[in-house]
C-alpha positions in Angstrom: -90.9 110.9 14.1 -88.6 109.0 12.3 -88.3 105.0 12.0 -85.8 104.4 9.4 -83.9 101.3 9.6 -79.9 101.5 8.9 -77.1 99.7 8.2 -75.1 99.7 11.5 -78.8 98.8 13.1 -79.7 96.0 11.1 -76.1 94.0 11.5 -76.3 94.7 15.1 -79.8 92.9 16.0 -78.6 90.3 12.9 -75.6 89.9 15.7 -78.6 89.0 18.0 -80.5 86.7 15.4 -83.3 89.1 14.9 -84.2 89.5 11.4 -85.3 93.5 9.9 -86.9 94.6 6.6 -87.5 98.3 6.6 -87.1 101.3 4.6 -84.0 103.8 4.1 -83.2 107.2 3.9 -80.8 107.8 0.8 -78.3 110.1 2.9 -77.9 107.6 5.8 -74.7 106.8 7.1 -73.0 103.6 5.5 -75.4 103.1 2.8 -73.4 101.8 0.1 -73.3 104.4 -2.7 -73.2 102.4 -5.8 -77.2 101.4 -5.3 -78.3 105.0 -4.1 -76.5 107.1 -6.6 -77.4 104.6 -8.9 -80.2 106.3 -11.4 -83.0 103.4 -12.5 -85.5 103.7 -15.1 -89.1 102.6 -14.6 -89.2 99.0 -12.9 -85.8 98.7 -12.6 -83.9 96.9 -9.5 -80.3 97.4 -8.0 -78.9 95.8 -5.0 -75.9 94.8 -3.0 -75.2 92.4 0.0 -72.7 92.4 3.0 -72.9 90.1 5.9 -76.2 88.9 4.7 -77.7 92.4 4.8 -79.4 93.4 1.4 -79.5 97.0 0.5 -82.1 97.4 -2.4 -83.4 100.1 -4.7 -86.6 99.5 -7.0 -88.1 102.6 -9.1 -92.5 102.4 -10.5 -93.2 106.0 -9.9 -90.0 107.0 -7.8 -86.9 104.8 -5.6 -87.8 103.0 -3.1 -84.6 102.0 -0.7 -85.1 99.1 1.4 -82.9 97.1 3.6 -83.9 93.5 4.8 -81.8 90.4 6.1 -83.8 87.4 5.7 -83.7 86.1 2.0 -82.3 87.5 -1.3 -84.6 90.5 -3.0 -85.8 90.1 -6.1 -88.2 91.8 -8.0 -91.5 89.4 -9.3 -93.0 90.7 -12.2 
C-alpha cells in the first residue's frame, strides 16, 4: 500500500480546516521542483510555501520530503 500525502490532497482538506503532515514521494504530481531537484549536503534544509502548505526537504543519511500545513519547518539542531 501506499499512503503518501500530496499537494492537491493537503490544500483540499486545508480547504476543510484539517491540518496534514506527512511524507512525499519525489516524482509526485505538483511538487514544486526547485526543493526536490534540489541536491543538499549532510544536514541541510530546503523548503517552499504556497497557501500555507510547506513543502520540505532535510538530508542526515538521505532526503527526507515532507509536506505539513500547520506551522513553519525549521530544522532544530
Amino acid at each position: 500500500m501506499n499512503y503518501y500525502n500530496s499537494v492537491t490532497l493537503s490544500n483540499t482538506l486545508l480547504e476543510l480546516k484539517t491540518h496534514t503532515f506527512g511524507t512525499l514521494r519525489k516524482n509526485r504530481k505538483g511538487n514544486p521542483k526547485v526543493v526536490t531537484d534540489n541536491k543538499l549536503k549532510k544536514e541541510q534544509h530546503v523548503w517552499r510555501c504556497k497557501n500555507n502548505v510547506y513543502i520540505s526537504k532535510w538530508k542526515v543519511k538521505r532526503d527526507v520530503l515532507y509536506i505539513k500545513t500547520k506551522v513553519l519547518p525549521k530544522l532544530i539542531q
